[in-house]
C-alpha positions in Angstrom: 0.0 0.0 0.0 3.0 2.8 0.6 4.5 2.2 -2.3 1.4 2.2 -4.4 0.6 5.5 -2.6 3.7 7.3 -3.2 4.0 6.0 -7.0 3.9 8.9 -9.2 5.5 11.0 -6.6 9.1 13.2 -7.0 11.6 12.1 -4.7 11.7 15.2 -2.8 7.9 14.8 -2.4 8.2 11.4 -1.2 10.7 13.0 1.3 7.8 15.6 2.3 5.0 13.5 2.3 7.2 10.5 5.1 6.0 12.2 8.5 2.4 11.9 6.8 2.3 8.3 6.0 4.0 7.6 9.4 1.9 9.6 11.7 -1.0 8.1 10.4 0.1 4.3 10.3 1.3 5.0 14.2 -2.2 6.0 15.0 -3.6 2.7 13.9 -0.8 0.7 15.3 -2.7 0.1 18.7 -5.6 -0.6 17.2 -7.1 -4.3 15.9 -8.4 -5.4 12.4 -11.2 -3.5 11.5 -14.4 -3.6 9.0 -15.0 -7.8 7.4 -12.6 -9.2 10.1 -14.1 -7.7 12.6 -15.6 -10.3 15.0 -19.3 -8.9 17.2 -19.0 -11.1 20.4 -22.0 -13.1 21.6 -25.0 -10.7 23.3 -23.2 -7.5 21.5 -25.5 -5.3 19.4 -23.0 -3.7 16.4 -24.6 -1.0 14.2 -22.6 0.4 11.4 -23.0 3.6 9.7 -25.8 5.8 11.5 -25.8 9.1 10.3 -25.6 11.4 13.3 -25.0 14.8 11.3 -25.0 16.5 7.7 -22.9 19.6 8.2 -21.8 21.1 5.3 -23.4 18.5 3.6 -21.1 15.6 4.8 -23.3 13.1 6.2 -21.2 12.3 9.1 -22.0 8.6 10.5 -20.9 6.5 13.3 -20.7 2.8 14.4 -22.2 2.0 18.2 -22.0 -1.1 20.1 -24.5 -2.0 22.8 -24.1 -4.1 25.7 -26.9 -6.9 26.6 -29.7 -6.0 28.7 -31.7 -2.8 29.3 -29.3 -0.3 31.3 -29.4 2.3 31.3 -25.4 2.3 30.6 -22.3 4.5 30.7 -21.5 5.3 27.6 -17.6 6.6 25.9 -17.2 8.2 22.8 -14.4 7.5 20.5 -12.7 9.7 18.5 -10.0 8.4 15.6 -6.5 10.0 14.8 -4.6 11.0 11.6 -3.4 14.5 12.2 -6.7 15.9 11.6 -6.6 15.2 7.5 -6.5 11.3 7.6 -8.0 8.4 9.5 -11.6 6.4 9.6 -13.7 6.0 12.1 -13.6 2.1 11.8 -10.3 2.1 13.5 -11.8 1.9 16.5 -14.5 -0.4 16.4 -12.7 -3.2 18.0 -12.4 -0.7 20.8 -15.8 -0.5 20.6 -17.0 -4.1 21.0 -14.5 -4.1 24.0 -15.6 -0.9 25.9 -19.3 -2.7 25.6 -18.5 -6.3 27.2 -17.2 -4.5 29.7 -20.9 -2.8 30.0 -20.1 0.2 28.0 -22.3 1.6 25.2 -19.6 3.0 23.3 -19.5 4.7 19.4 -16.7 5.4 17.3 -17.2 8.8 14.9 -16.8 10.4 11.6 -15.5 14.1 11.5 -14.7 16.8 9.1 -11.5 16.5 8.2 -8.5 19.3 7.0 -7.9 21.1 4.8 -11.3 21.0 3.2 -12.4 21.5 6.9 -10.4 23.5 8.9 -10.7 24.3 12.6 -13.0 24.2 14.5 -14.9 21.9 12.0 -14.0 18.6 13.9 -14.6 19.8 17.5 -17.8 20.9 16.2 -18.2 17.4 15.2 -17.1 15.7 17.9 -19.5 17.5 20.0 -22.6 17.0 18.0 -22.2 13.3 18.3 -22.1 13.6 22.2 -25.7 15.9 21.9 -26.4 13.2 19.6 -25.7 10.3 21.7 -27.7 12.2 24.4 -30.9 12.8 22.4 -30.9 9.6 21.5 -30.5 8.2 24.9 -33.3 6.1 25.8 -33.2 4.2 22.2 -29.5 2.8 22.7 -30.4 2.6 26.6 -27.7 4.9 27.8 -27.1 7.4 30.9 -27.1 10.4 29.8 -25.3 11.3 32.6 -22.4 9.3 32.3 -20.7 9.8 29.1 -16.8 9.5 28.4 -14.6 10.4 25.8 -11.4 9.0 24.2 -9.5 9.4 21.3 -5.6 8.7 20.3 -3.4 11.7 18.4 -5.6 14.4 16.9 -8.8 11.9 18.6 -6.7 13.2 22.1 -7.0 16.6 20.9 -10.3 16.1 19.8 -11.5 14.2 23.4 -9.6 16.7 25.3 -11.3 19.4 23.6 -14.5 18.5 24.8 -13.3 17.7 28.4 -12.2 21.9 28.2 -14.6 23.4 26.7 -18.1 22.8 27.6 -20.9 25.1 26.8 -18.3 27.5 24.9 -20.5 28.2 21.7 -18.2 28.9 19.7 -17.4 25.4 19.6 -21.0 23.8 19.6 -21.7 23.7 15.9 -25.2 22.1 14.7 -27.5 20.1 15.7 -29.3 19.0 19.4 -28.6 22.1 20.3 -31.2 21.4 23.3 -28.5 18.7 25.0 -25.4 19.4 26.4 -21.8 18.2 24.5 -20.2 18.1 28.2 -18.4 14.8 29.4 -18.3 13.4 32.2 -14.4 12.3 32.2 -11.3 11.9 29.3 -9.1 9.5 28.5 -6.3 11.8 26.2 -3.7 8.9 24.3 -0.8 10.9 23.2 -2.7 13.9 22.1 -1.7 17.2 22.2 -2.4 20.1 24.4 -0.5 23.6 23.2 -0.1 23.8 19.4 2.0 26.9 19.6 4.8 24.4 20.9 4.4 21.9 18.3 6.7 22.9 15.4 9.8 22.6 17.2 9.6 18.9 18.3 7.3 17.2 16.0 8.3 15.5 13.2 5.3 16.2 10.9 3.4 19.4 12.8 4.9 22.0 9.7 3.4 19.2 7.5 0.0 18.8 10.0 -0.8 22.5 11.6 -1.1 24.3 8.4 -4.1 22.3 7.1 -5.6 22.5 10.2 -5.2 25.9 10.8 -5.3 27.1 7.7 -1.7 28.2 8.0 1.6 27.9 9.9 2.0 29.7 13.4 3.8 32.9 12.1 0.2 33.4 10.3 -2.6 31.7 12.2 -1.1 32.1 16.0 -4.5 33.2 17.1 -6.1 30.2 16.0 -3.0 27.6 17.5 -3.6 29.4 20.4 -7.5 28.9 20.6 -7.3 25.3 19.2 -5.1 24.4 22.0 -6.7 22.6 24.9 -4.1 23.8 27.5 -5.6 27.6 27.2 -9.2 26.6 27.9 -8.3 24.2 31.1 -10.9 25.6 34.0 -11.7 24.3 37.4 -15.2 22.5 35.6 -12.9 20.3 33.0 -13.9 17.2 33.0 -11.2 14.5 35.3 -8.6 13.2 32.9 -6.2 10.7 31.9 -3.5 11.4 29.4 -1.4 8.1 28.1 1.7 9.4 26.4 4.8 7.4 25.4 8.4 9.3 26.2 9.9 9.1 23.0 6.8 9.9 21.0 8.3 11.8 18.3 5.3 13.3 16.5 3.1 14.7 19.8 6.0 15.3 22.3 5.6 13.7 26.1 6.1 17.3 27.8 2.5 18.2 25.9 0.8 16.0 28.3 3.3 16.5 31.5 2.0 20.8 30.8 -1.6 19.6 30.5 -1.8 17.3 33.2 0.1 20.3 35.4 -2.0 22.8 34.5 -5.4 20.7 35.4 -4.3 20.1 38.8 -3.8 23.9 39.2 -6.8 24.2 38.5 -8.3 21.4 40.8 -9.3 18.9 38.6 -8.7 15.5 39.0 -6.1 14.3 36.2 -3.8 11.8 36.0 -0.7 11.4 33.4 0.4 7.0 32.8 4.1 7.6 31.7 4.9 4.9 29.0 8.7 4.9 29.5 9.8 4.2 25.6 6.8 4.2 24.1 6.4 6.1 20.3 3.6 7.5 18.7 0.8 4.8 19.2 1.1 1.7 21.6 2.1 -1.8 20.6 1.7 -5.4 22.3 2.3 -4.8 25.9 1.7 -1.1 26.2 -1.3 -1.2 24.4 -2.8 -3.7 27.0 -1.0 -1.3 29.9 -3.1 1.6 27.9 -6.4 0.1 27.7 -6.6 -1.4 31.1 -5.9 1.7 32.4 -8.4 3.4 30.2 -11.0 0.8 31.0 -10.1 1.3 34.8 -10.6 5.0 35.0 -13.7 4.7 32.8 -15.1 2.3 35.7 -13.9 4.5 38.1 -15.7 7.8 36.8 -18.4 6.2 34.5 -19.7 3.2 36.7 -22.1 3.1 39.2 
């Protein structure tokens, strides 16, 4: 698949376009098989593709998974990486299926995606599904009450966002504008937190930012600033987790260390796992260290 991807392609190009193809193959790394291969356990309801929101004419959809029996459950929202321009929302269905035998109604999204949609385009999106997932509460048996949110790389972002910024309209978008977008608690895998600190130790922010943005820091500092989580942390953020590997070399580890910092300032719970070695997405035994401890402060916050 790389090589059919960069066929065509100058060397310098190919050169360019490297951080890309690796930022986004890192996000999936932690993550299992996905679409055919993916195997619904026994007493799991799977539903692929409900539409949730048509801005801009997108027909965003999502996958949900439903636990047996009548609830009404906790439910987590999960949000997919790719530095904002790439990823699908099937990358975390396996998460899914394993967020709902562990008595979990949980959904994986669709979002905008840059450059076509710049910030705040995804937010918007990300929160829409939560009002979503909340007006349609008593048909997929869930607490309203008790919703989560996750996401890995720009999903981090995109989950912390939410955990930062509830009831800040600017952010709301469209759509169930009569429920609330606000979570209940965050689990933030190596996303990041202060954008205006990016360019310097990232190998691909130069590439990623400017799409997002809609240009580089020098001309869009405003909106790096107001896209960053870290400046919208308030004592009513929702308790968090960040998961962050030390030698991630696309979101760096001191993104979460200031976020995590700056949330106990401001006397919210939070908690930062230190994955001593760990790159840009979690493989074999710190992906099981990750979701356990996702799971486990999911049950802490989420469960009754």
């Amino acid at each position: 698949m790389k090589y059919s991807l960069l066929r065509g392609i100058s060397a310098f190009g190919r050169l360019r376009l490297m951080p890309v193809l690796l930022s986004t193959l890192n996000v999936f790394a932690c993550n299992q098989i996905w679409g055919a291969d993916l195997i619904v356990p026994e007493g799991i309801k799977f539903e692929r593709g409900v539409e949730f929101s048509n801005a801009a004419d997108q027909h965003l959809e999502l996958d949900v998974a439903q636990p047996a029996g009548k609830g009404p459950f906790p439910a987590v929202v999960c949000i997919h990486g790719g530095g904002f321009r790439a990823g699908k929302r099937e990358s975390y269905d396996a998460l899914c299926l394993t967020l709902a035998q562990r008595g979990y109604v949980a959904l994986t999204i669709t979002y905008r995606l840059a450059p076509a949609f710049p910030f705040p385009a995804a937010v918007q999106d990300s929160k829409t599904a939560v009002r979503w997932l909340r007006a349609h509460a008593a048909q997929y048996n869930v607490d309203p009450s008790r919703i989560g949110v996750t996401g890995g790389s720009a999903g981090g972002h995109l989950a912390q966002f939410l955990g930062v910024t509830a009831g800040v309209q600017e952010f709301e978008g469209e759509g169930y504008l009569d429920q609330s977008s606000a979570v209940k608690c965050v689990v933030n895998n190596y996303g990041p937190s202060d954008f205006t600190q990016s360019y310097a130790k990232s190998v691909d922010a130069a590439e990623v930012l400017p799409l997002f943005f809609g240009g580089n820091l020098e001309q869009k500092r405003r909106e790096h600033i107001v896209g960053s989580p870290l400046y919208w942390v308030n004592p009513n953020a929702a308790p968090t987790l960040c998961i962050h590997g030390t030698e991630d070399k696309f979101v760096a580890f001191e993104q979460a260390q200031w976020l995590v910092n700056r949330l106990k300032a401001s006397a919210v719970e939070a908690e930062l796992l230190k994955m001593e070695g760990a790159g840009h997405g979690f493989k074999g035994a710190d992906a099981d260290k990750a979701q356990a401890a996702m799971i486990e402060f999911f049950d802490k916050h989420l469960q009754k």
